[in-house]
mmCIF file of the N, C-alpha and C atoms, coordinates in Angstrom:
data_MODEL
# 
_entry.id   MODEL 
# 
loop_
_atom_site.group_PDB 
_atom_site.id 
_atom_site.type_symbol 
_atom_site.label_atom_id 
_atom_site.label_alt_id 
_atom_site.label_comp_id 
_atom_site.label_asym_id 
_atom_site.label_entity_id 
_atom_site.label_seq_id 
_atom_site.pdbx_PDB_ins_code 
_atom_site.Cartn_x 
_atom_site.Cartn_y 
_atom_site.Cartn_z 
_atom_site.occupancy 
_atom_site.B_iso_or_equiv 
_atom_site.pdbx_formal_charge 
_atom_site.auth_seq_id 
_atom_site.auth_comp_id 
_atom_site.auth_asym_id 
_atom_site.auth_atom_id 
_atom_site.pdbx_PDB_model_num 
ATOM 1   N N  . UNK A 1 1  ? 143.480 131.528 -16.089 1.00 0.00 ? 1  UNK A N  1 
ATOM 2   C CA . UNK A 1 1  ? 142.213 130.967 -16.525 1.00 0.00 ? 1  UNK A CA 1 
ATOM 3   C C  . UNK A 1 1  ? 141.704 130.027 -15.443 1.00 0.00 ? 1  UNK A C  1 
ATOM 4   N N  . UNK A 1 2  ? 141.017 130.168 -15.291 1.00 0.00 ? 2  UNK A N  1 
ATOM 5   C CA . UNK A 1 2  ? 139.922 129.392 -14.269 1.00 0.00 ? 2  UNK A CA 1 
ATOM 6   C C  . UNK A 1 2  ? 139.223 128.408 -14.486 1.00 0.00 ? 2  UNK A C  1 
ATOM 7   N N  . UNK A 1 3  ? 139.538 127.226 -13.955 1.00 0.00 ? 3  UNK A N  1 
ATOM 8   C CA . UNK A 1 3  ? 138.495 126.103 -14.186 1.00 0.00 ? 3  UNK A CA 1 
ATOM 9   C C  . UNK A 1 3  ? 137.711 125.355 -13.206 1.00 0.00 ? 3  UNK A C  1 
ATOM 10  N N  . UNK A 1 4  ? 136.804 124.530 -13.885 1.00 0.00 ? 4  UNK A N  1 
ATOM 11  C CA . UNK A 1 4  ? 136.047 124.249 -12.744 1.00 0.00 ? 4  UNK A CA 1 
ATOM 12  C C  . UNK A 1 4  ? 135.731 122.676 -12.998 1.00 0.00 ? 4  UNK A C  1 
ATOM 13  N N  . UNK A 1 5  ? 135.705 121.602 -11.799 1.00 0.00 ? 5  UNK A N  1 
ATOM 14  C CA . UNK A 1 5  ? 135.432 120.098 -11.905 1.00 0.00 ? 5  UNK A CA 1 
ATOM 15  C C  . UNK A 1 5  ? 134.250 119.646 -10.837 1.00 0.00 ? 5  UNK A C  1 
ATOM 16  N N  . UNK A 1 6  ? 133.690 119.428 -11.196 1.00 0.00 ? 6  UNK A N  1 
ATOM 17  C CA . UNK A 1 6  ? 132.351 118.851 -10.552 1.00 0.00 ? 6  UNK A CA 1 
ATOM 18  C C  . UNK A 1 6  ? 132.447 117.017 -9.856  1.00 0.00 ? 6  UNK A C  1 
ATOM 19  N N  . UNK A 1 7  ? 132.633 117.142 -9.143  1.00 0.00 ? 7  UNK A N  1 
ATOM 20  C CA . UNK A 1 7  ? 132.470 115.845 -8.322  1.00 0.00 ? 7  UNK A CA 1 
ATOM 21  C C  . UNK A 1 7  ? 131.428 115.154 -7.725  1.00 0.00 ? 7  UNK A C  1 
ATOM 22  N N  . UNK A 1 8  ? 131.094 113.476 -7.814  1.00 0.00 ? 8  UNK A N  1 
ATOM 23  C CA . UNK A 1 8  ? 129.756 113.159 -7.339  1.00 0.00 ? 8  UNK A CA 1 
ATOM 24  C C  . UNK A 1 8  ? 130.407 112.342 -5.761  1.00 0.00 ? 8  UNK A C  1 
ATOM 25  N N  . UNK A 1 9  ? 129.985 112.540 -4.840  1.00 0.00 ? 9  UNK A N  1 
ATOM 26  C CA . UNK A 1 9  ? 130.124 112.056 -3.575  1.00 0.00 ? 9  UNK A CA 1 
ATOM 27  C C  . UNK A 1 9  ? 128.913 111.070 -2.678  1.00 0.00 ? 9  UNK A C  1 
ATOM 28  N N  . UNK A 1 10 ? 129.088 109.856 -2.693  1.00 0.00 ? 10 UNK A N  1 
ATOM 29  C CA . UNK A 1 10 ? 128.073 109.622 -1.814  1.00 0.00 ? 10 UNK A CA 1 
ATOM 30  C C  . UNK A 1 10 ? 127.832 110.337 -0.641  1.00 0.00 ? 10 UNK A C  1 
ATOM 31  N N  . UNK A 1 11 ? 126.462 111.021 0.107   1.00 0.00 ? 11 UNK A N  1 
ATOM 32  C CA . UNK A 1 11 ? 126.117 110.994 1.104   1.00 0.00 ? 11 UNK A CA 1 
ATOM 33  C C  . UNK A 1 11 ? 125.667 110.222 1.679   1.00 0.00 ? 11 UNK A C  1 
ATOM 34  N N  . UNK A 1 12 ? 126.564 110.347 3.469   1.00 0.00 ? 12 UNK A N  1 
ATOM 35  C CA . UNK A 1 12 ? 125.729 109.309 4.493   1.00 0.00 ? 12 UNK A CA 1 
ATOM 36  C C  . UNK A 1 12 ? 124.473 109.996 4.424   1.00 0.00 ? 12 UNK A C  1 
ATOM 37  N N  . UNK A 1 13 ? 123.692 109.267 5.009   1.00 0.00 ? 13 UNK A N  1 
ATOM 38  C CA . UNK A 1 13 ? 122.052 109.385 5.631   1.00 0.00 ? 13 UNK A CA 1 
ATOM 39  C C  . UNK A 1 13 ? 122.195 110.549 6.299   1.00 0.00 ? 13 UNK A C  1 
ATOM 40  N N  . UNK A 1 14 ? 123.343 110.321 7.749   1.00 0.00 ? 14 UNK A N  1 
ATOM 41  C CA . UNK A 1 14 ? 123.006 111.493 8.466   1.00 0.00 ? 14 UNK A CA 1 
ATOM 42  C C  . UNK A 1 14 ? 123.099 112.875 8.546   1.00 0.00 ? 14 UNK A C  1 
ATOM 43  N N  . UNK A 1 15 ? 123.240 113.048 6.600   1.00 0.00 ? 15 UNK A N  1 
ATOM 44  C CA . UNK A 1 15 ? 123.735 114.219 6.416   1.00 0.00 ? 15 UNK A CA 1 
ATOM 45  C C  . UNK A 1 15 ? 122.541 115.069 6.662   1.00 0.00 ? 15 UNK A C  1 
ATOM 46  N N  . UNK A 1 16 ? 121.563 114.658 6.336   1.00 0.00 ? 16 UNK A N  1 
ATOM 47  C CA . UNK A 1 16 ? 120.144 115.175 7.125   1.00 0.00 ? 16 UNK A CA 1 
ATOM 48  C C  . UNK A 1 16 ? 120.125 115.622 8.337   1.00 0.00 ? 16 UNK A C  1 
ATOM 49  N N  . UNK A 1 17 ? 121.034 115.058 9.231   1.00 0.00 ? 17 UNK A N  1 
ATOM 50  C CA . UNK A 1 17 ? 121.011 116.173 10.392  1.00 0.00 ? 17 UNK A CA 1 
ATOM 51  C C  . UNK A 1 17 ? 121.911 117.016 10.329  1.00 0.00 ? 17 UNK A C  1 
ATOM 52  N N  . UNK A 1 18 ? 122.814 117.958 9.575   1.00 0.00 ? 18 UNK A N  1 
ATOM 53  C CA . UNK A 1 18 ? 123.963 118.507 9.326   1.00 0.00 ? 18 UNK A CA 1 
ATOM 54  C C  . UNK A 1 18 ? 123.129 119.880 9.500   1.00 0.00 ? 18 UNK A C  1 
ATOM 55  N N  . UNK A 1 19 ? 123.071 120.414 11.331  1.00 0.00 ? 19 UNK A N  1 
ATOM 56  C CA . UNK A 1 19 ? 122.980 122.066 11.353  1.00 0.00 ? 19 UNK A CA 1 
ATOM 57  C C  . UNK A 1 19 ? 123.452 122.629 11.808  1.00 0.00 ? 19 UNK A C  1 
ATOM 58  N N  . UNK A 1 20 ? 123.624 124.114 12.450  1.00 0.00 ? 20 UNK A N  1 
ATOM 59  C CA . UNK A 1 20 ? 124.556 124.979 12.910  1.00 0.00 ? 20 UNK A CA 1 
ATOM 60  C C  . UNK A 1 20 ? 123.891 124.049 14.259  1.00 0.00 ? 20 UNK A C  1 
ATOM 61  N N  . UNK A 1 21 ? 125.585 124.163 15.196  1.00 0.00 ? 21 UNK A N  1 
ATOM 62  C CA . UNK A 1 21 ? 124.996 123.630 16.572  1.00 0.00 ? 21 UNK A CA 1 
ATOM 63  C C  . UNK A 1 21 ? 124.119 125.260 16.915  1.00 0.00 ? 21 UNK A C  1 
ATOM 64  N N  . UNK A 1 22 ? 123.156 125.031 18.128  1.00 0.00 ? 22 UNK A N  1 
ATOM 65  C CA . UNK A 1 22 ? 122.769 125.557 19.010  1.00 0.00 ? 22 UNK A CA 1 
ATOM 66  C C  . UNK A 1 22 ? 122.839 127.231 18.827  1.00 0.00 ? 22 UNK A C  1 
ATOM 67  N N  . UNK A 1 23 ? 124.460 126.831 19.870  1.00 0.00 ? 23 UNK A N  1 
ATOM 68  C CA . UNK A 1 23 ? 125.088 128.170 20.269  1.00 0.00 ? 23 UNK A CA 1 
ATOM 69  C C  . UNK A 1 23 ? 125.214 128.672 18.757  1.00 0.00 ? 23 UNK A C  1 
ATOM 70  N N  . UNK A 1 24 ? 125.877 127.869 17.900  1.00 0.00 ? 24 UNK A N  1 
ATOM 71  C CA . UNK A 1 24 ? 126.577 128.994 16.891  1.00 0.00 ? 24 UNK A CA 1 
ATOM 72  C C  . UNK A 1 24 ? 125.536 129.665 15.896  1.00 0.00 ? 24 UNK A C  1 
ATOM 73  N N  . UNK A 1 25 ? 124.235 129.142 16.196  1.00 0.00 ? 25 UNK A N  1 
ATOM 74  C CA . UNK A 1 25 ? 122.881 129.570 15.361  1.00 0.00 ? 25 UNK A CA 1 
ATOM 75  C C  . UNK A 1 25 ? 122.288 130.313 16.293  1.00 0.00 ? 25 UNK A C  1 
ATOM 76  N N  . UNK A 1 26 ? 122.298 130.745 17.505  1.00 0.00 ? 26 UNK A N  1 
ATOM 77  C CA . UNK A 1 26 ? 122.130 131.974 18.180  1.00 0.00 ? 26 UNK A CA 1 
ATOM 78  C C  . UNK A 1 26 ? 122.915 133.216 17.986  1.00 0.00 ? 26 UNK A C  1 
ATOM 79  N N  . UNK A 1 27 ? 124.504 132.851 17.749  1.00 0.00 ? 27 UNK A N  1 
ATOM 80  C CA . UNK A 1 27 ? 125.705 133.777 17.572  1.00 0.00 ? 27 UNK A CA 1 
ATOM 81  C C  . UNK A 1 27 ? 125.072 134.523 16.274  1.00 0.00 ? 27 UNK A C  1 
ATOM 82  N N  . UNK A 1 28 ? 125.020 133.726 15.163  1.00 0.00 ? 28 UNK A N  1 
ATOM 83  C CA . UNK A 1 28 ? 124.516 134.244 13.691  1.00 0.00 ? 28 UNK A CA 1 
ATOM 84  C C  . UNK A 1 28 ? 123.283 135.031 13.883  1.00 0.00 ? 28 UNK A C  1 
ATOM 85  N N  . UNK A 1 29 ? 121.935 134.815 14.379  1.00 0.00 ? 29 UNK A N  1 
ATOM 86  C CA . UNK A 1 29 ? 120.876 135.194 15.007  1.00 0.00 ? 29 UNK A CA 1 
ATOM 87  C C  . UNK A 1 29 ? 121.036 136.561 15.313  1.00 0.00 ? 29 UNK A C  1 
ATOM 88  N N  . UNK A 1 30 ? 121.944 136.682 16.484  1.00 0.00 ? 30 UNK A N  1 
ATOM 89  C CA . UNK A 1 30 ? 121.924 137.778 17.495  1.00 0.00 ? 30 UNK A CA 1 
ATOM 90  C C  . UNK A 1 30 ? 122.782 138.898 16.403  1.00 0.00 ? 30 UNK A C  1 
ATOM 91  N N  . UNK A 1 31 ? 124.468 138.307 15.670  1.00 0.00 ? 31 UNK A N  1 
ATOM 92  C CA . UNK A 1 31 ? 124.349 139.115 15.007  1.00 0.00 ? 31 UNK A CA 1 
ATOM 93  C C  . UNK A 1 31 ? 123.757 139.999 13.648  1.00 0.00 ? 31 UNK A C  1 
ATOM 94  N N  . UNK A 1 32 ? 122.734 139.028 12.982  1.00 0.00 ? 32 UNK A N  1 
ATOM 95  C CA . UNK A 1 32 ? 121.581 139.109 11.842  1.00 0.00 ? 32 UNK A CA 1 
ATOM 96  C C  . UNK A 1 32 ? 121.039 140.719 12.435  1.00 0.00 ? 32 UNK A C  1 
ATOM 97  N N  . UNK A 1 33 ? 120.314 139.989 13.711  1.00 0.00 ? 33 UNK A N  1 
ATOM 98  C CA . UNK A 1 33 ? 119.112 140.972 14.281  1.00 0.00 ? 33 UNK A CA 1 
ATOM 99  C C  . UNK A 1 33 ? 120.097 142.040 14.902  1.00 0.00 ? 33 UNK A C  1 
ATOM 100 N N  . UNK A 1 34 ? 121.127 142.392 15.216  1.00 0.00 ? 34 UNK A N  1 
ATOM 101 C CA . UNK A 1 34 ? 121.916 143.790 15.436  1.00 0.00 ? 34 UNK A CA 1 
ATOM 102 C C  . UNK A 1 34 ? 121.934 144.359 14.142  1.00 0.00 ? 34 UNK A C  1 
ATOM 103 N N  . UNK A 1 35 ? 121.975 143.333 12.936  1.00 0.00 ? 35 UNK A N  1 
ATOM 104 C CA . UNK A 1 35 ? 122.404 144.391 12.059  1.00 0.00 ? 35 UNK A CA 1 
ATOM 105 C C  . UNK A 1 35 ? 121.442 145.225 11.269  1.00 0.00 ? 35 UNK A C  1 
ATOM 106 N N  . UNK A 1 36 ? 120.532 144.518 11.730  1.00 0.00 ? 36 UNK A N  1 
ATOM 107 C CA . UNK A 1 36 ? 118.522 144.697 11.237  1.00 0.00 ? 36 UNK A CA 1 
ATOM 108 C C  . UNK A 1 36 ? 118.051 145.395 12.042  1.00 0.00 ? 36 UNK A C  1 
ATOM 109 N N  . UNK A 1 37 ? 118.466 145.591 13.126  1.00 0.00 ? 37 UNK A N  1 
ATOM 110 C CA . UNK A 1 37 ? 117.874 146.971 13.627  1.00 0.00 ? 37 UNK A CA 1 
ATOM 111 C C  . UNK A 1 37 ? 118.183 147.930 13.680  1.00 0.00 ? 37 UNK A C  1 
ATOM 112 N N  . UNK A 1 38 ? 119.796 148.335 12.549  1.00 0.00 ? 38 UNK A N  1 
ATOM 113 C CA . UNK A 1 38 ? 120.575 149.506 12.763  1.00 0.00 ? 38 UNK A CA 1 
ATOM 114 C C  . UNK A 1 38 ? 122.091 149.698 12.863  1.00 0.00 ? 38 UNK A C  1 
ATOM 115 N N  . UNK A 1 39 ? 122.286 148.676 13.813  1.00 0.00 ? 39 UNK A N  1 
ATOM 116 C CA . UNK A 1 39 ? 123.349 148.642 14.245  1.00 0.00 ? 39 UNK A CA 1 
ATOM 117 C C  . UNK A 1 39 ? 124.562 148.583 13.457  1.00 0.00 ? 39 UNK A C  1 
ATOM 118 N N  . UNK A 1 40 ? 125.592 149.288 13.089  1.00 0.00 ? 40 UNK A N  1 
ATOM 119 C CA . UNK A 1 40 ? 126.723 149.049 12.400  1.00 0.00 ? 40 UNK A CA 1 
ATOM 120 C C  . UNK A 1 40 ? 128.131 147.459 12.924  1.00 0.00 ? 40 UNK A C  1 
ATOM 121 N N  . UNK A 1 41 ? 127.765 146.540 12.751  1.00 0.00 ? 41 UNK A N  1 
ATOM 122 C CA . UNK A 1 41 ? 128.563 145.795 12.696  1.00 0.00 ? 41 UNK A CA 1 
ATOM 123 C C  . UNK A 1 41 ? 130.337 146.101 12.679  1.00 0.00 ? 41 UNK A C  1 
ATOM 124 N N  . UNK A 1 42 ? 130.820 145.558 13.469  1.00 0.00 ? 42 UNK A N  1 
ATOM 125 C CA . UNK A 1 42 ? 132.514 145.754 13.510  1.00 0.00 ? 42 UNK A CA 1 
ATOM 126 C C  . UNK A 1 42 ? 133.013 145.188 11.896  1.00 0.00 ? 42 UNK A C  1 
ATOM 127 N N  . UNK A 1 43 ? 133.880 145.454 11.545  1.00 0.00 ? 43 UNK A N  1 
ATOM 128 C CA . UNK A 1 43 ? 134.525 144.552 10.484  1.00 0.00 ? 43 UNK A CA 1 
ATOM 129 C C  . UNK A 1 43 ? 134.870 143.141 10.865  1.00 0.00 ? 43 UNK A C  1 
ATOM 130 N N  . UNK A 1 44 ? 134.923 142.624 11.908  1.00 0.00 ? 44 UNK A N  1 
ATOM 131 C CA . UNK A 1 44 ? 135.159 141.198 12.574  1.00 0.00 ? 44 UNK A CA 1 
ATOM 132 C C  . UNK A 1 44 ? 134.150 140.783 12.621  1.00 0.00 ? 44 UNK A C  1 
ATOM 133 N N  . UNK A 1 45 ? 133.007 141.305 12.836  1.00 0.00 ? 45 UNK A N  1 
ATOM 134 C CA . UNK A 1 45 ? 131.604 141.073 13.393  1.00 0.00 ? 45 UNK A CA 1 
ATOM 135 C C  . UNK A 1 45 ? 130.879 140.431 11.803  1.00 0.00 ? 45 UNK A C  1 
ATOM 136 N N  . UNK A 1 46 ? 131.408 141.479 10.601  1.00 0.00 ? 46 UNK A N  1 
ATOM 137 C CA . UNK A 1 46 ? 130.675 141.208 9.377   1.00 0.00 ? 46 UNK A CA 1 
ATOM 138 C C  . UNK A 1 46 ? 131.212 140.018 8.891   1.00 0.00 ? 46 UNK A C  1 
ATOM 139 N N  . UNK A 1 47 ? 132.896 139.828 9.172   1.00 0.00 ? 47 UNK A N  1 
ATOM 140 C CA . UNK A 1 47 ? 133.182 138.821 8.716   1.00 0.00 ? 47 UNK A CA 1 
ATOM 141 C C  . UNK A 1 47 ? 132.695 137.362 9.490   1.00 0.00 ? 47 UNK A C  1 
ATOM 142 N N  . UNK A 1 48 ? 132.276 137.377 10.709  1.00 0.00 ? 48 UNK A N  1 
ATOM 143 C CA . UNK A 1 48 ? 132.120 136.179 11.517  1.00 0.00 ? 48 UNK A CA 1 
ATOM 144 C C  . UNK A 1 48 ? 130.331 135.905 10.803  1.00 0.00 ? 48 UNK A C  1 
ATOM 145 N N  . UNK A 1 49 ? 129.946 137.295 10.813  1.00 0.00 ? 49 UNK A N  1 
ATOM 146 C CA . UNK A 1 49 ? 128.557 136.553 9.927   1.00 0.00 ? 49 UNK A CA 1 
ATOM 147 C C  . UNK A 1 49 ? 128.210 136.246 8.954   1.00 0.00 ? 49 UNK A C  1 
ATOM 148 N N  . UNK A 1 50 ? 129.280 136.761 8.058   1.00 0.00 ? 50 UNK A N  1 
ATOM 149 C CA . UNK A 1 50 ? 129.298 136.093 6.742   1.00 0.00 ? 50 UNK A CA 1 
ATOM 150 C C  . UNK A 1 50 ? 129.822 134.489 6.620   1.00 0.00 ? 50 UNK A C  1 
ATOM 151 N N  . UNK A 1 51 ? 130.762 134.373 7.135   1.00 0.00 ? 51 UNK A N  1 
ATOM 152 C CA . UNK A 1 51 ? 131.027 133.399 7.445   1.00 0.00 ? 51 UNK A CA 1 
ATOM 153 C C  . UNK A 1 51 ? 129.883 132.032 7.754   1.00 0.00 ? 51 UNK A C  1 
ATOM 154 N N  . UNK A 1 52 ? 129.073 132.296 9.088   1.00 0.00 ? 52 UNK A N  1 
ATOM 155 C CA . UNK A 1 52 ? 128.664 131.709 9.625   1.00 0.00 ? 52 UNK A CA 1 
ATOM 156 C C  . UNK A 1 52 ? 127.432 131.681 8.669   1.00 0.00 ? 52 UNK A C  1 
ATOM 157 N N  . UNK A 1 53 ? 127.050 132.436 7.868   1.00 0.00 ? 53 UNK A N  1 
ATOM 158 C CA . UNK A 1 53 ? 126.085 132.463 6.823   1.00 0.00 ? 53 UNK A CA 1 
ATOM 159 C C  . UNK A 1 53 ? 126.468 131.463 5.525   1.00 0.00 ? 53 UNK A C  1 
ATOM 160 N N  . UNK A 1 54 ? 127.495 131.422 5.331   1.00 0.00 ? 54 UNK A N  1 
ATOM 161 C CA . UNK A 1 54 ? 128.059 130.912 4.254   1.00 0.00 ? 54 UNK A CA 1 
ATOM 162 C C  . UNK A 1 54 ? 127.931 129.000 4.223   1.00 0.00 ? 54 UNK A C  1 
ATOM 163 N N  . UNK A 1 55 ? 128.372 128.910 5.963   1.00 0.00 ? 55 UNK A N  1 
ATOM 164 C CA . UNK A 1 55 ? 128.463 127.554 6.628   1.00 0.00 ? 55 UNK A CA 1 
ATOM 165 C C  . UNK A 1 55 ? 126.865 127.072 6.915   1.00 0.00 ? 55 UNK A C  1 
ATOM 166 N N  . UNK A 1 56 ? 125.888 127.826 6.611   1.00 0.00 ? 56 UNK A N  1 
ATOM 167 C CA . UNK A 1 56 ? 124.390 127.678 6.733   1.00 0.00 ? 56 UNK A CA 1 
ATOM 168 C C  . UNK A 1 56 ? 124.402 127.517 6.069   1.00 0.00 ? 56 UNK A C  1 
ATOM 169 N N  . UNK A 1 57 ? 124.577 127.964 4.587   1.00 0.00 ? 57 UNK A N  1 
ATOM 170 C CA . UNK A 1 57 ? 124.048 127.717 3.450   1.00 0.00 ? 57 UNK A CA 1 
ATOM 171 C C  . UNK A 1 57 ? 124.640 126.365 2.959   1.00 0.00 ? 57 UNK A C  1 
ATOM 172 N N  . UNK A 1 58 ? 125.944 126.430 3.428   1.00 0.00 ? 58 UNK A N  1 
ATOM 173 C CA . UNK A 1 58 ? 126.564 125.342 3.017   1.00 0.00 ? 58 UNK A CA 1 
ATOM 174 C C  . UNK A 1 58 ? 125.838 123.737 3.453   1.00 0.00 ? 58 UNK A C  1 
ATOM 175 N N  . UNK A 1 59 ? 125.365 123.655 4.860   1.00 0.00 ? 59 UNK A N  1 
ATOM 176 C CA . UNK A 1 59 ? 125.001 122.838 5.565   1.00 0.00 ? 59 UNK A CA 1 
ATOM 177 C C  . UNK A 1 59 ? 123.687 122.538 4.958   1.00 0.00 ? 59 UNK A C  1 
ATOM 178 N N  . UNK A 1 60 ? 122.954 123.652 4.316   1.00 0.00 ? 60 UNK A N  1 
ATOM 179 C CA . UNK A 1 60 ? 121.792 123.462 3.555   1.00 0.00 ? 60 UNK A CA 1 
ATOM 180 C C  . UNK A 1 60 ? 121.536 122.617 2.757   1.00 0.00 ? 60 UNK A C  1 
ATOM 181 N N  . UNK A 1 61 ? 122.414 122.790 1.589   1.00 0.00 ? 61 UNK A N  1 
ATOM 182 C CA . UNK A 1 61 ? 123.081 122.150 0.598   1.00 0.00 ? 61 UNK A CA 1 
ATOM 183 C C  . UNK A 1 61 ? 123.309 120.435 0.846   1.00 0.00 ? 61 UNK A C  1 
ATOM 184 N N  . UNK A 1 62 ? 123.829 120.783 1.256   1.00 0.00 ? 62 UNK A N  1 
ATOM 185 C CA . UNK A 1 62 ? 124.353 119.506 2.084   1.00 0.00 ? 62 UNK A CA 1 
ATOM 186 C C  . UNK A 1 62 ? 122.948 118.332 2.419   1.00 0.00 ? 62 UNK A C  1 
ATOM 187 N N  . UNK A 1 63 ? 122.294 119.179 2.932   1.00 0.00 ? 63 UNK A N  1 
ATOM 188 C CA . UNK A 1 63 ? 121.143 117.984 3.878   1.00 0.00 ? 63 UNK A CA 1 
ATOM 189 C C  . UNK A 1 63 ? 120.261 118.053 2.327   1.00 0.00 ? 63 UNK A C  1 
ATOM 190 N N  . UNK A 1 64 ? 120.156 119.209 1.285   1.00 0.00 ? 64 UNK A N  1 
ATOM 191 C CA . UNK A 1 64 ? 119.127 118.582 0.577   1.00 0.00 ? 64 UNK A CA 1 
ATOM 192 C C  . UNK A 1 64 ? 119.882 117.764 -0.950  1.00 0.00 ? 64 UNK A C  1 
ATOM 193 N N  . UNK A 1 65 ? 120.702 117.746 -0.703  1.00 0.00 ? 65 UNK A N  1 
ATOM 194 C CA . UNK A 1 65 ? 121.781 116.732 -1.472  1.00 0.00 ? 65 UNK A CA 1 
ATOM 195 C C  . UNK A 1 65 ? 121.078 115.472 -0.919  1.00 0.00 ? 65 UNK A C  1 
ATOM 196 N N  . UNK A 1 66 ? 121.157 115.494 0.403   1.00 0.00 ? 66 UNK A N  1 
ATOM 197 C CA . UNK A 1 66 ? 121.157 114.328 1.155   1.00 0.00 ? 66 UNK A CA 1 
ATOM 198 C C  . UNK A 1 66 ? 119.435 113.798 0.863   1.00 0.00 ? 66 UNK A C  1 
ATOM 199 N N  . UNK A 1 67 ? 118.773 114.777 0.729   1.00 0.00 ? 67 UNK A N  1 
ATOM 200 C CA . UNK A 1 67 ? 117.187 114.498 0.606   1.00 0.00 ? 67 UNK A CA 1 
ATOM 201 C C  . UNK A 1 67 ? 117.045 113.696 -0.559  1.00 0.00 ? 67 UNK A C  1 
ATOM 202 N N  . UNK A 1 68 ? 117.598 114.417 -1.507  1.00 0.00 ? 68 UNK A N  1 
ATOM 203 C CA . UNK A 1 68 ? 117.337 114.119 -2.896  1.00 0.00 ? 68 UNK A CA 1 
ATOM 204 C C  . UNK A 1 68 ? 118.033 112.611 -3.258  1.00 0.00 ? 68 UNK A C  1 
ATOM 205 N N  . UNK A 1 69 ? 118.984 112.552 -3.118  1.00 0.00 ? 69 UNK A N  1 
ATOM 206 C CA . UNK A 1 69 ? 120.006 111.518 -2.851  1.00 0.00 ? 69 UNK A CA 1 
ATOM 207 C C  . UNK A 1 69 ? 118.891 109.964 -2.253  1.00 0.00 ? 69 UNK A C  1 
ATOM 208 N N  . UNK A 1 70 ? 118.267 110.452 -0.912  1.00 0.00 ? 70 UNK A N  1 
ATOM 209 C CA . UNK A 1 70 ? 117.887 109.146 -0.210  1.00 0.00 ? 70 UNK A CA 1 
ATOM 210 C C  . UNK A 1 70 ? 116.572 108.963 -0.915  1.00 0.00 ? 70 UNK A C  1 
ATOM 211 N N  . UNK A 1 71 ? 115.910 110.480 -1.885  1.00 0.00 ? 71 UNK A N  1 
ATOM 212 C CA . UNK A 1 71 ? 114.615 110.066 -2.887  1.00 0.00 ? 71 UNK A CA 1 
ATOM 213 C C  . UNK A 1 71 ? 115.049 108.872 -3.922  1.00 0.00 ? 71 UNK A C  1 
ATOM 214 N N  . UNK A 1 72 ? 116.189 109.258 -4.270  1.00 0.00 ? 72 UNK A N  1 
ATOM 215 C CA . UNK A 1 72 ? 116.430 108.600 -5.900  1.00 0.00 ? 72 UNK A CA 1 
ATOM 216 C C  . UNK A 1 72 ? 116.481 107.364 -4.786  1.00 0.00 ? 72 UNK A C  1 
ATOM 217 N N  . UNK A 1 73 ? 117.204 106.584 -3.962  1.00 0.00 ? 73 UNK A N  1 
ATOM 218 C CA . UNK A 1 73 ? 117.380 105.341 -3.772  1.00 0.00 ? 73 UNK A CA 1 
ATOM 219 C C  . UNK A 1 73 ? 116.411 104.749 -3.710  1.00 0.00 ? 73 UNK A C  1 
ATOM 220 N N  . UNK A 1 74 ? 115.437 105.589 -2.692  1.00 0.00 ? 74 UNK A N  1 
ATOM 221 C CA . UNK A 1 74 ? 113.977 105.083 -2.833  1.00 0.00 ? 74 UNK A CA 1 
ATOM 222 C C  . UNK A 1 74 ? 113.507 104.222 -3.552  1.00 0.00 ? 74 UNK A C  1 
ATOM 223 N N  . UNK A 1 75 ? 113.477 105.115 -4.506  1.00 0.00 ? 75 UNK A N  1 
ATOM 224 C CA . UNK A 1 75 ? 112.846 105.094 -5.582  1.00 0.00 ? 75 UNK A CA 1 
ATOM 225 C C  . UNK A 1 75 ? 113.106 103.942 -6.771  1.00 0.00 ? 75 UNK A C  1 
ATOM 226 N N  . UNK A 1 76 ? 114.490 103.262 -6.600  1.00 0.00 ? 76 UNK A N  1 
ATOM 227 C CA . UNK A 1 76 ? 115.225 102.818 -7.152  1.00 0.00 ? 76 UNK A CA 1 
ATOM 228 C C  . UNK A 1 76 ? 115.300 101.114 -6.478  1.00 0.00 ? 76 UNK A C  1 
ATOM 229 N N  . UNK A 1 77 ? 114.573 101.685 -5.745  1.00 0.00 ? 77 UNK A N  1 
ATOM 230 C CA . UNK A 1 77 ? 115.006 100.127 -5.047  1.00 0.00 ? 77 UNK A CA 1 
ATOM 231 C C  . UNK A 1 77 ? 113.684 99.285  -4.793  1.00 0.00 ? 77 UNK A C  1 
# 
């Protein structure tokens, strides 16, 4: 059986800048657009972009945690 616990964490501020560096948002990029034009992806290849997709989304998350988070203080203070 499976359970699940929800945790509240302060975020720093600078979680707002939390993105793929550079390079590794070109890597994801280049392999997106191989796979959008056809191209059959390696099994290493699908897993490195899923991956690296997963860590986007994650980082997403993250900064609008962080948005919402520095609204309420705002707001609050």
């Amino acid at each position: 059986m499976s359970k699940s616990a929800a945790i509240q964490v302060e975020m720093p501020a600078q979680a707002a800048l939390f993105r793929l560096p550079p390079a590794v948002n070109a890597r994801l990029t280049a392999l997106l657009d191989r796979q959008d034009s056809g191209v059959k992806l390696t099994r290493a290849e699908r897993n490195e972009a899923e991956g690296l997709v997963e860590l986007a989304e994650f980082l997403s998350l993250l900064r609008l945690n962080s948005n919402a988070s520095n609204g309420r203080r705002a707001r609050n203070s």
